[in-house]
C-alpha positions as CSV (number, residue, x, y, z in Angstrom):
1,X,-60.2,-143.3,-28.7
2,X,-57.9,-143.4,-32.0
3,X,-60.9,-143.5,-34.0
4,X,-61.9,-140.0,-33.1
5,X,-58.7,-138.4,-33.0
6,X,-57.5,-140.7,-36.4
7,X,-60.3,-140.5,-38.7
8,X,-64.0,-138.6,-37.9
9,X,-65.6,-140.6,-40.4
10,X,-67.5,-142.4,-37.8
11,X,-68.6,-139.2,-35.3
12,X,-69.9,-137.5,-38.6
13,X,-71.9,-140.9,-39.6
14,X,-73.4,-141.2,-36.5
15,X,-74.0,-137.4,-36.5
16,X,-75.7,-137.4,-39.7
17,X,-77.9,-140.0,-38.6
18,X,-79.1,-138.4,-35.2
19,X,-79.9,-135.9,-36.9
20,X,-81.9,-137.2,-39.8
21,X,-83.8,-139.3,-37.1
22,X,-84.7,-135.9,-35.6
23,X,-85.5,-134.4,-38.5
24,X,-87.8,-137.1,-38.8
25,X,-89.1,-136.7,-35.3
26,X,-89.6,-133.1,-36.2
27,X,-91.8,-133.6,-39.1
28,X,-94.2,-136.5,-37.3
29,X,-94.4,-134.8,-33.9
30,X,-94.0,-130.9,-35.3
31,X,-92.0,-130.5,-31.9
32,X,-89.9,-127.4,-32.3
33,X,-87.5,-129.0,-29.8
34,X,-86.5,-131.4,-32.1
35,X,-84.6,-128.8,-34.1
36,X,-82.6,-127.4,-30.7
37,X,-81.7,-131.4,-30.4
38,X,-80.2,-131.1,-34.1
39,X,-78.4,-128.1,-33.3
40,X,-76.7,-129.5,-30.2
41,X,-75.6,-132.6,-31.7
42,X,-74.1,-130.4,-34.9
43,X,-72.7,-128.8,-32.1
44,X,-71.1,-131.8,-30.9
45,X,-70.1,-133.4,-34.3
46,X,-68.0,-129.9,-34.7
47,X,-66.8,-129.8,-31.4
48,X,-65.6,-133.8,-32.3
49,X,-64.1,-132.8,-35.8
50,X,-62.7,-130.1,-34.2
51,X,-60.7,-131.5,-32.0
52,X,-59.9,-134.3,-34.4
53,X,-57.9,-131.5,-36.6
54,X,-56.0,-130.2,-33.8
55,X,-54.9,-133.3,-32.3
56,X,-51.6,-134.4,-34.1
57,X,-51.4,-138.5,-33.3
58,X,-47.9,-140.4,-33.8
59,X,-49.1,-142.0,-36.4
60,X,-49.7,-138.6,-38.2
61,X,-46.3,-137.5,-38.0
62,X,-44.6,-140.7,-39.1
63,X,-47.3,-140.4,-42.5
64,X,-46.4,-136.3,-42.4
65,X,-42.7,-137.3,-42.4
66,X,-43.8,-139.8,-45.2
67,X,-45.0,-137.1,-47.4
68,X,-42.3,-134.7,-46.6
69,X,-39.7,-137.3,-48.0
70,X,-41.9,-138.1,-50.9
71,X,-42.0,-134.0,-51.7
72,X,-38.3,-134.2,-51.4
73,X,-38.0,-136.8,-53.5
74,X,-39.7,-135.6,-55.7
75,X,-37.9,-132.1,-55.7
76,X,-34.9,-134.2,-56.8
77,X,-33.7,-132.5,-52.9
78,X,-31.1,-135.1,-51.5
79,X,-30.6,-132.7,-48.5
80,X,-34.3,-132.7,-47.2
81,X,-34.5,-136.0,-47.8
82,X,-31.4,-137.4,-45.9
83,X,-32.9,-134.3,-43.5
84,X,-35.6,-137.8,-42.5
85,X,-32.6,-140.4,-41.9
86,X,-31.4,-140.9,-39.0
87,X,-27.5,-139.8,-39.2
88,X,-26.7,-143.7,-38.4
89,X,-28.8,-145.3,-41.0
90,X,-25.3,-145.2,-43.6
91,X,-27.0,-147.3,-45.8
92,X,-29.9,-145.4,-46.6
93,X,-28.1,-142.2,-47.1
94,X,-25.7,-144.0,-49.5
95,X,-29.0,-145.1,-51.4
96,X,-30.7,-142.0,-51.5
97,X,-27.3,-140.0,-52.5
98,X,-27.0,-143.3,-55.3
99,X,-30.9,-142.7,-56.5
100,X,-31.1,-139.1,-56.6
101,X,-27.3,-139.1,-58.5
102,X,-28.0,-141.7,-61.4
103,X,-32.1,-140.4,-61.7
104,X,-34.4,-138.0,-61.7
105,X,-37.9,-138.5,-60.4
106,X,-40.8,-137.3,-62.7
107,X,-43.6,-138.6,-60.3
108,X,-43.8,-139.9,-57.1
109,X,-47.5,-141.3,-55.7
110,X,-48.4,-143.7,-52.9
111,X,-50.9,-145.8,-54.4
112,X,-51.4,-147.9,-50.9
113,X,-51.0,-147.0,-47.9
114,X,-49.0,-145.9,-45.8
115,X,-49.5,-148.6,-43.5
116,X,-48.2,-147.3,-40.2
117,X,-48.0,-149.1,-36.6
118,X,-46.5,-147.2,-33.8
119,X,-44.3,-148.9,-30.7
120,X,-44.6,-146.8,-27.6
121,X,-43.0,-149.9,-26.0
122,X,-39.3,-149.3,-27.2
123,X,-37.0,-146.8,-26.2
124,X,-37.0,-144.0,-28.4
125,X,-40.3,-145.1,-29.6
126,X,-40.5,-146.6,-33.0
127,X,-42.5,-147.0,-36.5
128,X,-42.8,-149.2,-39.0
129,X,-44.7,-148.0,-42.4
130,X,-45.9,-150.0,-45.6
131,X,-46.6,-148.5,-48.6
132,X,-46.5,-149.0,-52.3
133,X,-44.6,-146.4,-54.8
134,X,-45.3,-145.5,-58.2
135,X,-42.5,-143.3,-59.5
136,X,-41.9,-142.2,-63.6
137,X,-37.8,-141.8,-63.5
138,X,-35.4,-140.7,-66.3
139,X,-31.9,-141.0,-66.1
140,X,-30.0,-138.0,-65.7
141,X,-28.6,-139.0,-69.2
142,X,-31.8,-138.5,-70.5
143,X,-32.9,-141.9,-71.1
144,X,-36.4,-143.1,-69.2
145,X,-35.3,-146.1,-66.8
146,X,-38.8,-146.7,-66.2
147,X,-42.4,-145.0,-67.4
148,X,-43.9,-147.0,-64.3
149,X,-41.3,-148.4,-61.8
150,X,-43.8,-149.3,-58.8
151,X,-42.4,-151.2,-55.4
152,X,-43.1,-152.0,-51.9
153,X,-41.6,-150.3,-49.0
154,X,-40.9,-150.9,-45.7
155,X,-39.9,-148.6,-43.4
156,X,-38.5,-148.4,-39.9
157,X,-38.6,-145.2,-37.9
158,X,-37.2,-144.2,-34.6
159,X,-38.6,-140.8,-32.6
160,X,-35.6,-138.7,-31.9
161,X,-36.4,-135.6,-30.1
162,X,-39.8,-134.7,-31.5
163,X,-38.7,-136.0,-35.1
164,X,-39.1,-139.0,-36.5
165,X,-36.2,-140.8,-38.5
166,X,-35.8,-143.0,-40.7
167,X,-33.5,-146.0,-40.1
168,X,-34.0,-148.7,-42.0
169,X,-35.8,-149.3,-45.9
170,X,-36.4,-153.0,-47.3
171,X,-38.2,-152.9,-51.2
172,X,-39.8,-155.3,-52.5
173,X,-40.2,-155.6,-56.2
174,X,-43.2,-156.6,-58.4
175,X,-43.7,-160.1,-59.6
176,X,-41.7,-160.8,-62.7
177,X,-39.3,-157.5,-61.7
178,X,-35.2,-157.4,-60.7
C-alpha cells in the first residue's frame, strides 16, 4: 500500500481517467448520473490524497531528516547538524565540526535522489540513503575551494526513539576527482 501513502501520483491518474471516461459517458448517454459518479470518485481521489498527506511513512522522515541536515548545512549550523548524528558516530561529528571549520557552504542541492530503503528487520530499525550533492563552498579565508564540488553519499541511519540518526557517511567522488 506504499504507493498510496508514498506518492498519489497513481490514485490521481487513475482518478483523472474515471472521470474523463464518465464525462464521456455523460455526453453520449446525457445521463445526469454520470456526473454524481464523477463527483464520488473526486470524492474518493481526495479522500486518497488526503490521507496520503497525513500519513508520515519512515521513509519520509529519514528524507525529512535529510533536508533538515542539508538546511543546517547550509546555515553553516554545526549544532543542528551534529543534532542528526548519532552521539556514537565520532567520526562523523569530527567531519562535520572539520567541514563546517575550514568552509563555508554557499549552496547545497540534491540533484538525485535521495535514495532511501528502510530495515524494519534490525533492532532499532535502520536506513540507508543515496543521494548526490552539489555544493558551491568558499574557504573561510575567502578563497572558493570549489564553484561546483558535487559527490555521492551514502548514508546509514538508525531510529532512536522517534528520531532518526545518522551513523555512518561513505562519499564517493566524481570521475577524474581526489
Amino acid at each position: 500500500m506504499s504507493w498510496l501513502t508514498e506518492d498519489p501520483t497513481l490514485l490521481l491518474v487513475i482518478g483523472a481517467l474515471v472521470i474523463a471516461a464518465l464525462a464521456v459517458a455523460l455526453v453520449k448517454t446525457g445521463r445526469v448520473v454520470m456526473i454524481a459518479w464523477m463527483l464520488a470518485v473526486a470524492a474518493v481521489v481526495g479522500v486518497g490524497v488526503l490521507t496520503e498527506r497525513l500519513i508520515v511513512t519512515e521513509r519520509e522522515e529519514v528524507g525529512q531528516t535529510i533536508e533538515q541536515v542539508r538546511r543546517a548545512f547550509l546555515a553553516n549550523d554545526a549544532n543542528e547538524v551534529l543534532a542528526h548524528v548519532s552521539t556514537e558516530s565520532n567520526q562523523v561529528r569530527r567531519q562535520v565540526d572539520w567541514a563546517l571549520r575550514a568552509a563555508e557552504l554557499l549552496e547545497v542541492r540534491i540533484t538525485d535522489g535521495p535514495h532511501i530503503e528502510v530495515n524494519n528487520f534490525t533492532t532499532p530499525p535502520s536506513a540507508t540513503a543515496e543521494l548526490i550533492a552539489v555544493a558551491k563552498v568558499r574557504l573561510h579565508s575567502g578563497t572558493s575551494i570549489y564553484d561546483q564540488y558535487a559527490a555521492r553519499f551514502f548514508l546509514r541511519l538508525t531510529k532512536r526513539s522517534d528520531r532518526w540518526l545518522i551513523e555512518e557517511v561513505e562519499k564517493e567522488l566524481p570521475l577524474g576527482r581526489r
